[in-house]
Structure formats: C-alpha cells, structure tokens
VOGU-3710 file (C-alpha; in Angstrom, 3 decimals, decimal comma):
1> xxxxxxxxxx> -43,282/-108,074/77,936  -46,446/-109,629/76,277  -46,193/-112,454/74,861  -47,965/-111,194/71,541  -45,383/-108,278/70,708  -42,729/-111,340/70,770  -44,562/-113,505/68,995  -45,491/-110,629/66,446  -41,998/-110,111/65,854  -41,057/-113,758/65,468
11> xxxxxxxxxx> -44,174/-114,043/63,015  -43,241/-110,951/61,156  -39,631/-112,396/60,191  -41,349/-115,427/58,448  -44,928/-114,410/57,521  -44,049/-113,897/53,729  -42,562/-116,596/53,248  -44,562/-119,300/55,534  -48,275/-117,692/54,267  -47,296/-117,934/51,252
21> xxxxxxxxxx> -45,555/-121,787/50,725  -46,754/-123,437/53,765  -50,750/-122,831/53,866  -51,564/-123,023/49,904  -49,555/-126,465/50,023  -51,990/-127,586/52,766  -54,579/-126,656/50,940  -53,713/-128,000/47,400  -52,811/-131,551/49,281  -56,425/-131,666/51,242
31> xxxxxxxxxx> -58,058/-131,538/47,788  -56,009/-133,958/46,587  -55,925/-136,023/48,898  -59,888/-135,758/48,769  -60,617/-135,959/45,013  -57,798/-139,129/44,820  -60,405/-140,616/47,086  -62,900/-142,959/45,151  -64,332/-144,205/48,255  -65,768/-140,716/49,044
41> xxxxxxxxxx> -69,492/-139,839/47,147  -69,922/-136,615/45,390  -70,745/-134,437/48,784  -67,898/-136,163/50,344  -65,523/-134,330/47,640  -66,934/-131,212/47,548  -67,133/-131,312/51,281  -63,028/-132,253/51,497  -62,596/-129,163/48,459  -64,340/-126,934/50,637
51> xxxxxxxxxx> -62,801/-127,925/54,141  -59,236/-128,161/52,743  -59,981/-124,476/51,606  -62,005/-123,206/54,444  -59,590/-124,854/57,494  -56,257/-122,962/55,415  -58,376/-119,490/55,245  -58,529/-119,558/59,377  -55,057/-120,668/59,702  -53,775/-117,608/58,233
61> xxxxxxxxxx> -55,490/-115,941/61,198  -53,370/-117,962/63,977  -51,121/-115,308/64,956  -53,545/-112,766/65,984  -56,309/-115,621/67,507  -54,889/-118,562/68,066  -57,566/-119,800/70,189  -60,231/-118,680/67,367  -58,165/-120,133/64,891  -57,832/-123,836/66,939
71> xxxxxxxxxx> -61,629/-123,610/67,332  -62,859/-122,869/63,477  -60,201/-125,340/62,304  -61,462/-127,997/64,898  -64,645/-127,396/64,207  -63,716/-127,422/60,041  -62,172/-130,418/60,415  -65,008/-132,307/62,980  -67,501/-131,345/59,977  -64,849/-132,883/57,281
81> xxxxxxxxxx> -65,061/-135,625/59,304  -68,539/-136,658/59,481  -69,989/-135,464/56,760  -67,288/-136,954/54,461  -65,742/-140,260/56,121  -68,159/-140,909/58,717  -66,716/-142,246/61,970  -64,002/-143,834/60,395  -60,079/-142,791/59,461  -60,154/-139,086/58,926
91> xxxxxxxxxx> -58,409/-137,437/56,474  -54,313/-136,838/56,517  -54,564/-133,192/55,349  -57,052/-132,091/58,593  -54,987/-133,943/61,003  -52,254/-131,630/59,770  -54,283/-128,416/59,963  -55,240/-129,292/63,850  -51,664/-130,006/64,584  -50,306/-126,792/63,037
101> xxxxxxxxxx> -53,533/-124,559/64,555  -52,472/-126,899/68,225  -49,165/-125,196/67,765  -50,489/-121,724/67,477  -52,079/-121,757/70,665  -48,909/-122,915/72,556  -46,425/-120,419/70,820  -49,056/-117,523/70,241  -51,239/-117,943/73,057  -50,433/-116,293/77,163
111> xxxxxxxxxx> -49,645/-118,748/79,460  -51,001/-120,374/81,386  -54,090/-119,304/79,387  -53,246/-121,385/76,181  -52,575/-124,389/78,823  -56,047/-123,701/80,277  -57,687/-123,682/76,818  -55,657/-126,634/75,269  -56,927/-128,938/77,987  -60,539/-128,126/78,055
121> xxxxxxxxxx> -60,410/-128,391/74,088  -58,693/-131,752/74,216  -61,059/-133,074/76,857  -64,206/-131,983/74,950  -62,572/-133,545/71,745  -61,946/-137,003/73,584  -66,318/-136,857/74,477  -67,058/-137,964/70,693  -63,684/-140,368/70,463  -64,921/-141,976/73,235
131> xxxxxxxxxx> -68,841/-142,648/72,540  -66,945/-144,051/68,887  -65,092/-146,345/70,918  -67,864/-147,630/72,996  -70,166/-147,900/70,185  -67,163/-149,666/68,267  -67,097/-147,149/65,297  -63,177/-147,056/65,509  -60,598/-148,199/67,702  -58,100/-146,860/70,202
141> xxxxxxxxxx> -55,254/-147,160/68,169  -56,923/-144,840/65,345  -57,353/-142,311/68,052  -54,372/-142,134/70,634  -51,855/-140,947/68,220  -53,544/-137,564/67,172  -53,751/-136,804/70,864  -50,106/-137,404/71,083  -49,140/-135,664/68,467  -51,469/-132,694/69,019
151> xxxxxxxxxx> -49,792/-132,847/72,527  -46,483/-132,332/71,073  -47,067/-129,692/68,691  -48,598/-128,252/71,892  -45,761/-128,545/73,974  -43,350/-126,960/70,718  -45,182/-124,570/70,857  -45,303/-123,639/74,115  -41,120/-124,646/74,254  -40,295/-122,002/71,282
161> xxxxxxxxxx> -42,744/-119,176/73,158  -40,459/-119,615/76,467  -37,059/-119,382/74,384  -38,173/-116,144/72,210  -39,573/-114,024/75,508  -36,365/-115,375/77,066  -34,494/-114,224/73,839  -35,681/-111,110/73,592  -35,667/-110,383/77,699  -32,029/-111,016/77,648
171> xxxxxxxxxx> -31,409/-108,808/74,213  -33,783/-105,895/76,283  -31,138/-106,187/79,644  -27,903/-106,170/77,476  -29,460/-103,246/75,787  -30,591/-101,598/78,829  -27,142/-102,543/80,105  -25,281/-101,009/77,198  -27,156/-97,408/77,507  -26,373/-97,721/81,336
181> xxxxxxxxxx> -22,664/-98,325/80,425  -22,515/-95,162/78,072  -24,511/-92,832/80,366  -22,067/-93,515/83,230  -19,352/-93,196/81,042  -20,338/-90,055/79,914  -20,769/-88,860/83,346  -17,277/-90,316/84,296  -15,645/-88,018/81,786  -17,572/-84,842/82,530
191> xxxxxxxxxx> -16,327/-85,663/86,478  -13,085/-86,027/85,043  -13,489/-82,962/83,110  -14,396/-80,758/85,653  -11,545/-82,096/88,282  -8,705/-81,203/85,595  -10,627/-78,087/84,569  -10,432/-77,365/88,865  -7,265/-78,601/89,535  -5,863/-76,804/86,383
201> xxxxxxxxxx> -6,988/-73,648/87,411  -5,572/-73,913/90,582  -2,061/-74,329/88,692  -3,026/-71,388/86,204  -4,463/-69,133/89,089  -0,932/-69,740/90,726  0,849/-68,453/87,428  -0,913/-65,402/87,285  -1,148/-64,710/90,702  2,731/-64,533/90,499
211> xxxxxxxxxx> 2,690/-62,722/87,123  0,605/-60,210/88,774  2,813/-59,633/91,989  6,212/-59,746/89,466  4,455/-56,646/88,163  3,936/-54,879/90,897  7,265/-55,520/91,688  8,689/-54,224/88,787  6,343/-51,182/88,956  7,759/-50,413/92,606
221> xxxxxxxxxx> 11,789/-50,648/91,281  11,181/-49,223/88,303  13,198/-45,933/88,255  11,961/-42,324/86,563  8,296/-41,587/85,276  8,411/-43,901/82,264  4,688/-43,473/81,745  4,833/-45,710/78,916  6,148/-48,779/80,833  4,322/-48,046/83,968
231> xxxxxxxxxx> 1,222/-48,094/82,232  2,124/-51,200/80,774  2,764/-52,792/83,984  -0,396/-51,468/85,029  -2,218/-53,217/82,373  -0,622/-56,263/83,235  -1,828/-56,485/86,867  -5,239/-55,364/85,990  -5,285/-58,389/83,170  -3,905/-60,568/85,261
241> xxxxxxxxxx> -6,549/-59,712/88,232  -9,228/-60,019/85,598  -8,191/-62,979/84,534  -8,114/-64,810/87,988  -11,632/-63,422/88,390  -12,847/-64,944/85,235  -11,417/-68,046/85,687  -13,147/-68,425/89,160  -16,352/-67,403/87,715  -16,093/-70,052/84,632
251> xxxxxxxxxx> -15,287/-72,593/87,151  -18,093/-72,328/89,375  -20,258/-73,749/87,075  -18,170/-77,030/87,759  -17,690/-76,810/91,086  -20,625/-78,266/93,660  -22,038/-75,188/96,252  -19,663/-76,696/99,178  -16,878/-77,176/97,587  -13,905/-74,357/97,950
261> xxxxxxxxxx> -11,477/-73,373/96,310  -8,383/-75,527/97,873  -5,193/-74,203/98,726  -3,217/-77,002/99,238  -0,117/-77,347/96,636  -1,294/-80,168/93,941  0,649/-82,901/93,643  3,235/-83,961/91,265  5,561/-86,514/89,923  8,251/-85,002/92,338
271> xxxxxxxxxx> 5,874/-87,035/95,011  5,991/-90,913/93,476  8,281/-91,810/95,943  5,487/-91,418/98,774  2,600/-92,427/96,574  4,482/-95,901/95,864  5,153/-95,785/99,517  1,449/-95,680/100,398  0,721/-98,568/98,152  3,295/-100,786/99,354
281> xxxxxxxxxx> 1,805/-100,462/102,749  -1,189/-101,114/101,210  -0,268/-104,503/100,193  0,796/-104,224/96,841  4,559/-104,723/96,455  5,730/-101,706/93,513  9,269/-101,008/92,117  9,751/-97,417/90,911  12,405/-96,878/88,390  13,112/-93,213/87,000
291> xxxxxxxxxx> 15,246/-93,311/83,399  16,754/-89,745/82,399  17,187/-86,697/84,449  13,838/-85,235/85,990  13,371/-82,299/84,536  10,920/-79,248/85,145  7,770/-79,835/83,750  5,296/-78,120/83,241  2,608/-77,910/85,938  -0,767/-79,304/84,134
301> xxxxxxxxxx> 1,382/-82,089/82,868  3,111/-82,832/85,683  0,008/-83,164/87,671  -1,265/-84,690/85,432  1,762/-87,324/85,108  1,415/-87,864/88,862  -2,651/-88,736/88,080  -2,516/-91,515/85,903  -0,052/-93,012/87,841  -1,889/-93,500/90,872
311> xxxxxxxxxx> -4,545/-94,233/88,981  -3,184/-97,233/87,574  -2,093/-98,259/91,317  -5,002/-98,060/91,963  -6,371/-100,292/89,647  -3,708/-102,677/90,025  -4,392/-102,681/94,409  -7,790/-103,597/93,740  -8,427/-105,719/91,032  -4,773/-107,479/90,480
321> xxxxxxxxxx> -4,663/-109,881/93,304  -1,441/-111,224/94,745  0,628/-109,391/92,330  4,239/-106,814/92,148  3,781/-103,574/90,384  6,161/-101,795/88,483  6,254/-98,017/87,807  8,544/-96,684/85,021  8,602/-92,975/84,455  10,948/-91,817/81,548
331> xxxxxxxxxx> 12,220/-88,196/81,069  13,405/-86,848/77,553  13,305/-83,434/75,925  10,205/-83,993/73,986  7,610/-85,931/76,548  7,569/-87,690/79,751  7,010/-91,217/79,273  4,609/-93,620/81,825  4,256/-97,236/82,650  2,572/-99,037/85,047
341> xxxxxxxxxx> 2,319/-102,609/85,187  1,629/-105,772/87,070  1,914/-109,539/86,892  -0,948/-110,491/88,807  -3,740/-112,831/87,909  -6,492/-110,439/88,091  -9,141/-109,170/85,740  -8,238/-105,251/85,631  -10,764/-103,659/83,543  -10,401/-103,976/80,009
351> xxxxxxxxxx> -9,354/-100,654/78,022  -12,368/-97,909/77,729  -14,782/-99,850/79,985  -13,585/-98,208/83,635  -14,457/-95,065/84,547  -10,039/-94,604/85,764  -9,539/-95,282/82,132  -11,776/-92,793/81,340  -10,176/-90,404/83,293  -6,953/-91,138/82,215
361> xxxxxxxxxx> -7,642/-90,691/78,515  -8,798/-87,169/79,347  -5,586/-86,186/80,986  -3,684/-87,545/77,890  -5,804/-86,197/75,411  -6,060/-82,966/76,963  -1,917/-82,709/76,214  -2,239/-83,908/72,835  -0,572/-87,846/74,287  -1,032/-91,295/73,674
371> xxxxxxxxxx> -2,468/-94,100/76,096  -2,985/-97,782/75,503  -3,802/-100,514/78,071  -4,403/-104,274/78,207  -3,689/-107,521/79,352  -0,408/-108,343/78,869  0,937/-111,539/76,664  2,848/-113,063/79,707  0,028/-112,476/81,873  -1,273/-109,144/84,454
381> xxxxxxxxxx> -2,128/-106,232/83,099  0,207/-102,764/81,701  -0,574/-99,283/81,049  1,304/-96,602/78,843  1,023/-93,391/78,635  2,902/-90,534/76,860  2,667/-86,767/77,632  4,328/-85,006/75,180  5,835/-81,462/76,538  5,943/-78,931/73,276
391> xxx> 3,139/-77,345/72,393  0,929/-78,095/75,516  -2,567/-76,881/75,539
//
C-alpha cells in the first residue's frame, strides 16, 4: 500500500476543516505578530505581511509535496529571517510554519525517504546556526530548541504514518478475511446442497423404482382385458422409468465425473446406536437417550435426522476437549426432535461460522425445521434441531 493513498485518505477526512481554521489562523497571527512589532522598520513589516502570507499559501500544498512544501516554507521563513530580524530571535509565527511543514514530511512523506530528506535538510540548516554561533550573532540556547522541536514534530509525524498504514493494513486483511469467510461459506452450502440433492435421490430413485415394479406386478395379476386399467398401469411404469431417468440426468450436473451412483442403503436414525458406538471408541464418552416410540419416518428426514447428528459428534470429538456428550432424539406425531450436547471446555464453532453448521441448516431448512446452537450458560456447547414430519418437501 503507498503511503500517499493512506495519507490521502487520512487528509481527506480533515482537509475542510484543518485548511480552512488552522492555516488562515497562522497566517492572521504572523502579521500580527509582525505589525505588533515596533522594533521592526517598514521593510521588516511588509516583509513579515508577506512571509506570514506566502509560508501559509505552500502549506496548503503539504499533502501532495511535502518535501516541496518543507523547502519553500524553509526557505520563506530563512528570508523572514534575515531580511526582517537579522541574526537575532526569529519570529514565533515561522517557527510554527517549519514545525507544522517538519510534520508533513514525516506523516506524508515514504520512508525511509522522508528520513533521508529530514536529515540532510536539518544538517544544511545547522551550516548558518553554526557560523551565527561562532561569529557570536546568537547563542546556543536560541537555537537548540527549534531543532528539538522540529525533531519531534518529525518523529509525530513519522509515529501517526506507521499507525494509519498499520490501520488500514489490518482493516484490508479483516476485509479480505470476511469475503474469504463468505465465499467458502457459499461453497460449503452448494457442497451441502448437492450431497442432499445426491443422497435424496438415491431415497426417491428407491421409491419409484418400487412404484414401478408394484406396477408391473399388478399388471401381471390383474385378471380380464381391463384396457382401461392396464393402460393405466402402463402409464405408471413408463412415468416412473422416466422419472428415474430424469432425475439421474438433473443430478449429474452435481455429481463430479468419478463419482457413481452408490448403492449402498443410506443411513438412518435406526443406526445411532453404532454411530455413538464409533465415537465412544473414539474418545468421546456419549449417552444416547430415545423419548417416545420410534416411529417410521420418512426417508429424506430420517437421513437427514441421522446427519446432523453425527455432525454435531463430530464437532463435539474435535473441538470439545475432555468432555461427555449427550444425544437426545425425541419422537412425536408432528416432528422428530434433536439434541446434541457437551460439557466440555472447548471452543466449538460459534453458530453460522462452520461449514457443519452450514450443512446442518440446509438439512433443516430443506424440511421446513428449526436449528439453533451455542455455548451453553453452564458451560460446553448444545445443538437443537427440529424436523417437523407433515408437509415435507
């Protein structure tokens, strides 16, 4: 990042009002301070009226030359100086034009350029101090503290630069971060997507397969002509077929070139017993508690049931720590009913930020359910989930 598109922005926030308070007040206090001078002759005013005026006009320049800037307002105030006061006390008003142009070239200016350029200026300014303080026109006390305090401006300046690039370096990561975040999570839920959309039409191809052979079946029993219904069954099996066809050509467009169609039965909540099995052996202690009479369910929702479950074991083996687990899974005539929890010290993602979560909202959603997860008041982490069972998709 260059150090002038931060600086640019920093400038832009407080141009209006800066330009607009802080250099005419310079300006009206050099001539002030210059006129309310009696010691000074008549070209000593004019030439304070015309420095305070001149040094201001440059300053409003800083921000896009700093180093330009530092030398017309050093070289302003140097001609202030001698033509107006000589080699004595210079005036108040150009001491604070050189300190604010000094602070330019730290904060505006690239490092380590602006260091290069502040020490040759400084030691080419200390040439004249010096022949004035062997030929006795001033002493060292007059001169030491504008180097001091054209030092520290320096070293503001310079300070400020570092914290804005670092500023705006750490607002490009977490905003760099954030996009990363949301990409990924968008690809999470189209790979979640596309394994329910797979595994569902394994459960749907199933349906109709059997649909299909039931036909057949009845066509083969069926007794008589009975055009009517045997052309009815007929439709059915050639719907059916069709259907199964379609399906597997919609799904290829989610499925990778290697990947088969699988055969093996999916899994369902029938099965907890041996996925809470696995975990155990795992090293995550789980109790598994059914309330209510299993019932049938019905086939996306009971796979999908069986998903979020070992999902959240999942989560819970790898990011709870030394924990116990605890699986509910309640039956009623309406919905089946989830809950997974742990009391383990562990960070488990926070809800909507892990790409399981993601997954799991899908499989609820898809069902028309509800899901919430968190950190739990007494300490590990819980997850809840309801699939309701009328009117699935």
């Amino acid at each position: 990042m260059r150090t002038s598109r931060v600086a640019g922005s920093f400038a832009g926030v407080r141009r209006i009002p800066l330009d607009a308070v802080l250099l005419p007040v310079l300006a009206a206090i050099g001539i002030a301070e210059t006129l309310a001078n009696d010691s000074l002759t008549t070209a000593g005013h004019v030439t304070g009226v015309v420095a305070s005026v001149l040094a201001v006009l440059i300053l409003a320049y800083r921000r896009r030359a700093p180093y330009a800037t530092f030398v017309g307002v050093f070289v302003v105030c140097a001609v202030w100086l001698i033509a107006a006061y000589g080699w004595s006390q210079g005036p108040f008003t150009g001491f604070l034009d050189l300190v604010l142009a000094t602070f330019a070239v730290g904060f505006y200016g690239r490092s380590p350029r602006s260091l290069y350029f502040f020490g040759a200026v400084m030691v080419a300014g200390a040439v004249p101090d010096v022949y004035g303080l062997i030929r006795g026109l001033h002493e060292a006390g007059d001169v030491l503290p504008t180097y001091i305090w054209l030092a520290a401006a320096f070293a503001i300046g310079v300070t400020l630069q570092r914290r804005e690039l670092l500023a705006g370096l750490l607002s490009e990561r977490a905003s760099r971060a954030e996009r990363e975040r949301e990409l990924r999570a968008r690809e999470a839920v189209a790979d979640e997507r596309a394994r329910i959309a797979r595994e569902l039409h394994d459960v749907v191809a199933h349906d109709v397969s059997v649909m299909v052979v039931q036909a057949q079946g009845a066509d083969r029993a069926l007794e008589g002509e009975q055009p009517e219904v045997r052309a009815a069954l007929a439709a059915i099996e050639t719907t059916g077929r069709e259907a199964i066809d379609e399906m597997r050509r919609l799904l290829g467009i989610l499925r990778r070139s290697d990947e088969e169609l699988t055969l093996a039965p999916q899994p369902s909540l029938a099965e907890l017993d041996a996925l809470v099995a696995g975990v155990r052996e795992a090293g995550l202690p789980v109790e598994l508690e059914v309330v209510g009479d299993p019932i049938a369910l019905p086939p996306g929702v009971d796979l999908s049931a069986y998903r979020i479950v070992q999902e959240a074991l999942t989560n819970a083996l790898k990011h709870a720590g030394p924990a116990r687990a605890r699986v509910v899974v309640r039956y009623s005539d309406e919905a089946v009913e989830l809950e997974v929890s742990d009391d383990g010290p562990g960070g488990v993602v926070a809800p909507g930020t892990g790409h399981g979560l993601v997954g799991m909202r899908e499989r609820v959603a898809l069902y028309g359910g509800d899901l919430e997860a968190g950190n739990r008041g007494e300490g590990g982490w819980a997850l809840r989930a309801r699939l309701p069972l009328g009117g699935v998709a």
